[in-house]
Wavefront OBJ file of the C-alpha trace (Angstrom):
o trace
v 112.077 111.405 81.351
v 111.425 108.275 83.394
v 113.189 106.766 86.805
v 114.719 103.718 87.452
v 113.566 102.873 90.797
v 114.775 100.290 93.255
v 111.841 98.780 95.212
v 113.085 96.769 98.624
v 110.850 94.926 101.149
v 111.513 96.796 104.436
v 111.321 93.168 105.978
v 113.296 90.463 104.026
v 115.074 93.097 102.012
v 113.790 91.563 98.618
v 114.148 94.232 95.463
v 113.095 94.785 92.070
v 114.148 97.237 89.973
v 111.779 99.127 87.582
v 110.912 101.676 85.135
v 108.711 104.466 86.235
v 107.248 107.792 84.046
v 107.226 108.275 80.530
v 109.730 108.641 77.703
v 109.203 110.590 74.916
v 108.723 108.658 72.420
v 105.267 107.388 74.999
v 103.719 110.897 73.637
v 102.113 109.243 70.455
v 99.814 106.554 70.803
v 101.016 104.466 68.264
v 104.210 103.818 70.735
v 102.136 102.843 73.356
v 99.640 100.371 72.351
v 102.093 96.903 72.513
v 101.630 97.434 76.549
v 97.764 96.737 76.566
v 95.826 93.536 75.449
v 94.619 93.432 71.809
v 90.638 94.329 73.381
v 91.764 97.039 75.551
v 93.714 98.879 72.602
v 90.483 99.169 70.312
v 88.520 100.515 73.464
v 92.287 103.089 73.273
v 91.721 103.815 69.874
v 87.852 104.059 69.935
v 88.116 107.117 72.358
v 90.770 108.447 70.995
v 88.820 108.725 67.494
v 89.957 110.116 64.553
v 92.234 112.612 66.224
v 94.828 110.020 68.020
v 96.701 113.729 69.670
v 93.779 114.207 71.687
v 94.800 113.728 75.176
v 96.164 111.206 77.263
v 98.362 110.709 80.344
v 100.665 107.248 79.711
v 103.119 105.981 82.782
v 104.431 103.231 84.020
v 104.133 102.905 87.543
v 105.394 99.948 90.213
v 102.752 97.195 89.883
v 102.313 93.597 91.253
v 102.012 90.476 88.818
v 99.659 87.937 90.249
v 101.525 84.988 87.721
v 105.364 86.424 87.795
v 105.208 86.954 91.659
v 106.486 90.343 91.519
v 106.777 93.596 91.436
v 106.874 95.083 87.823
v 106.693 98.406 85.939
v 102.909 98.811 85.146
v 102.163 100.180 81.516
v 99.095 102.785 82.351
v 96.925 105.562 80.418
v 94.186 107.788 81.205
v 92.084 109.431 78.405
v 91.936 112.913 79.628
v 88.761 113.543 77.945
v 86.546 111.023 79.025
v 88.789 109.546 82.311
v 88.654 106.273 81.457
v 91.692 104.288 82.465
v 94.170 100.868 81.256
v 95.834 98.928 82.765
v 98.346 97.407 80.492
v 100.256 94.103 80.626
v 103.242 92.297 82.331
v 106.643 92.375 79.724
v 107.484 89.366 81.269
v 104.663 86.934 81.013
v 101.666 89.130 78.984
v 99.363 88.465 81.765
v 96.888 91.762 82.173
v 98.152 93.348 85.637
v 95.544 94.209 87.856
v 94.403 97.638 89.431
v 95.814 97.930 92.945
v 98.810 99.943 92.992
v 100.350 101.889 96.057
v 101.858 99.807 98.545
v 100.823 95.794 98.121
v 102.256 93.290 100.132
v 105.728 91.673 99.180
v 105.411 88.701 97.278
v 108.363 86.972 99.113
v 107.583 87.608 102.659
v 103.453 88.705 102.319
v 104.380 91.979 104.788
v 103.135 95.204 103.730
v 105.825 97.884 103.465
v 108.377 98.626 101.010
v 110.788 101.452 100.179
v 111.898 103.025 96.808
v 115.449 104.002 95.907
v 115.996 106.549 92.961
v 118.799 104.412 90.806
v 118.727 106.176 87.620
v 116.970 108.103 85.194
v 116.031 106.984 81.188
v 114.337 107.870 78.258
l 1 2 3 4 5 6 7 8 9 10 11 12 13 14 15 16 17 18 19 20 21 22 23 24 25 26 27 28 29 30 31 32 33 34 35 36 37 38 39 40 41 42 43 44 45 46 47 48 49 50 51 52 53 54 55 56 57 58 59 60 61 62 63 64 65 66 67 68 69 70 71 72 73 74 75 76 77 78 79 80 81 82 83 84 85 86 87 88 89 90 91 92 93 94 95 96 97 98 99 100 101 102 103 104 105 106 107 108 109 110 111 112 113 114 115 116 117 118 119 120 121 122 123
Protein backbone atom coordinates (compact mmCIF):
# COMPACT_ATOMS: atom_id res chain seq x y z
CA UNK A 1 0.00 0.00 0.00
CA UNK A 2 1.28 3.43 -0.97
CA UNK A 3 1.32 7.05 1.01
CA UNK A 4 0.04 10.16 0.16
CA UNK A 5 2.62 12.48 1.25
CA UNK A 6 2.56 16.22 1.70
CA UNK A 7 5.92 17.78 0.71
CA UNK A 8 6.36 21.65 2.15
CA UNK A 9 9.37 23.97 1.61
CA UNK A 10 10.61 24.64 5.18
CA UNK A 11 11.20 28.28 3.77
CA UNK A 12 8.27 29.72 1.67
CA UNK A 13 5.98 26.97 2.84
CA UNK A 14 5.25 25.82 -0.85
CA UNK A 15 3.62 22.00 -1.01
CA UNK A 16 2.89 19.31 -3.28
CA UNK A 17 1.17 16.47 -2.60
CA UNK A 18 2.20 13.01 -3.96
CA UNK A 19 1.97 9.39 -4.28
CA UNK A 20 4.68 7.33 -2.77
CA UNK A 21 5.16 3.12 -2.69
CA UNK A 22 3.47 0.67 -4.63
CA UNK A 23 -0.06 -0.63 -5.10
CA UNK A 24 -0.81 -3.90 -5.87
CA UNK A 25 -1.82 -4.01 -8.90
CA UNK A 26 2.32 -2.40 -9.58
CA UNK A 27 3.31 -6.29 -8.89
CA UNK A 28 2.95 -7.31 -12.67
CA UNK A 29 4.85 -5.63 -15.17
CA UNK A 30 2.35 -5.21 -17.58
CA UNK A 31 0.77 -2.44 -15.02
CA UNK A 32 3.77 -0.69 -14.88
CA UNK A 33 5.19 -0.02 -18.18
CA UNK A 34 2.83 3.36 -19.20
CA UNK A 35 5.29 5.21 -16.50
CA UNK A 36 8.56 4.77 -18.63
CA UNK A 37 9.37 6.07 -22.22
CA UNK A 38 8.59 3.70 -25.13
CA UNK A 39 12.89 2.91 -25.30
CA UNK A 40 13.25 2.40 -21.71
CA UNK A 41 10.28 -0.25 -21.56
CA UNK A 42 11.95 -2.64 -24.25
CA UNK A 43 15.34 -2.33 -22.25
CA UNK A 44 12.24 -3.45 -19.09
CA UNK A 45 11.10 -6.15 -21.04
CA UNK A 46 14.49 -7.29 -22.54
CA UNK A 47 15.76 -8.14 -18.94
CA UNK A 48 12.92 -9.28 -17.80
CA UNK A 49 12.88 -12.06 -20.71
CA UNK A 50 10.57 -14.56 -21.20
CA UNK A 51 9.67 -14.91 -17.55
CA UNK A 52 8.09 -11.20 -16.92
CA UNK A 53 7.65 -12.60 -12.69
CA UNK A 54 11.22 -12.52 -12.39
CA UNK A 55 12.03 -9.84 -10.02
CA UNK A 56 11.66 -6.33 -9.70
CA UNK A 57 11.25 -3.57 -7.09
CA UNK A 58 8.62 -0.70 -8.68
CA UNK A 59 7.92 2.71 -6.46
CA UNK A 60 7.15 5.88 -6.84
CA UNK A 61 9.13 8.13 -4.93
CA UNK A 62 9.09 12.29 -4.56
CA UNK A 63 10.94 13.53 -7.67
CA UNK A 64 11.66 16.98 -9.28
CA UNK A 65 10.41 17.86 -12.94
CA UNK A 66 12.91 20.05 -14.67
CA UNK A 67 9.77 21.30 -17.34
CA UNK A 68 6.63 21.23 -14.70
CA UNK A 69 8.74 23.06 -11.97
CA UNK A 70 7.89 20.70 -9.35
CA UNK A 71 7.91 18.23 -7.21
CA UNK A 72 6.16 14.99 -8.52
CA UNK A 73 5.70 11.29 -7.69
CA UNK A 74 8.60 9.54 -9.59
CA UNK A 75 7.56 6.17 -11.36
CA UNK A 76 10.87 3.87 -10.52
CA UNK A 77 12.04 0.05 -10.94
CA UNK A 78 15.00 -1.90 -10.22
CA UNK A 79 15.57 -5.34 -11.89
CA UNK A 80 16.64 -7.33 -8.96
CA UNK A 81 18.60 -9.62 -11.02
CA UNK A 82 20.80 -7.62 -12.90
CA UNK A 83 20.37 -3.98 -10.77
CA UNK A 84 19.75 -2.00 -13.45
CA UNK A 85 17.45 0.89 -12.74
CA UNK A 86 14.39 3.44 -14.59
CA UNK A 87 13.52 6.24 -14.13
CA UNK A 88 10.08 6.71 -15.45
CA UNK A 89 8.19 9.81 -16.62
CA UNK A 90 6.29 12.97 -15.38
CA UNK A 91 2.07 12.24 -15.50
CA UNK A 92 1.83 15.68 -16.05
CA UNK A 93 3.90 16.67 -19.00
CA UNK A 94 5.68 13.02 -20.21
CA UNK A 95 8.99 14.58 -19.87
CA UNK A 96 11.64 11.66 -18.60
CA UNK A 97 12.43 12.80 -14.83
CA UNK A 98 15.86 12.78 -14.02
CA UNK A 99 17.95 10.78 -11.34
CA UNK A 100 18.52 12.99 -8.30
CA UNK A 101 16.15 12.24 -5.68
CA UNK A 102 16.54 12.95 -1.82
CA UNK A 103 16.28 16.39 -0.89
CA UNK A 104 16.58 18.96 -4.16
CA UNK A 105 16.11 22.43 -3.84
CA UNK A 106 12.49 24.00 -3.96
CA UNK A 107 11.53 25.08 -7.19
CA UNK A 108 9.74 28.24 -5.83
CA UNK A 109 12.24 29.64 -3.51
CA UNK A 110 15.73 27.54 -4.84
CA UNK A 111 16.48 26.72 -0.78
CA UNK A 112 17.33 23.30 0.05
CA UNK A 113 15.13 21.78 2.76
CA UNK A 114 11.78 20.42 2.78
CA UNK A 115 9.55 18.38 5.10
CA UNK A 116 7.07 15.48 4.44
CA UNK A 117 3.65 15.11 6.04
CA UNK A 118 1.95 11.56 6.02
CA UNK A 119 -1.74 12.65 4.52
CA UNK A 120 -3.10 9.40 3.58
CA UNK A 121 -2.61 6.05 2.49
CA UNK A 122 -3.91 4.31 -1.18
CA UNK A 123 -3.82 1.47 -3.22
Amino acid sequence: MGQIKKITCKYCTTSWEVAVGAGRAHCRVENILHFFRDDDQKKILETLGENKKKGFNFQFIPGYCEDCKKIVSKPTIKICETGEEYTGICNSCGTKLGTACGNPECPECKKIGWQETLEGFWD
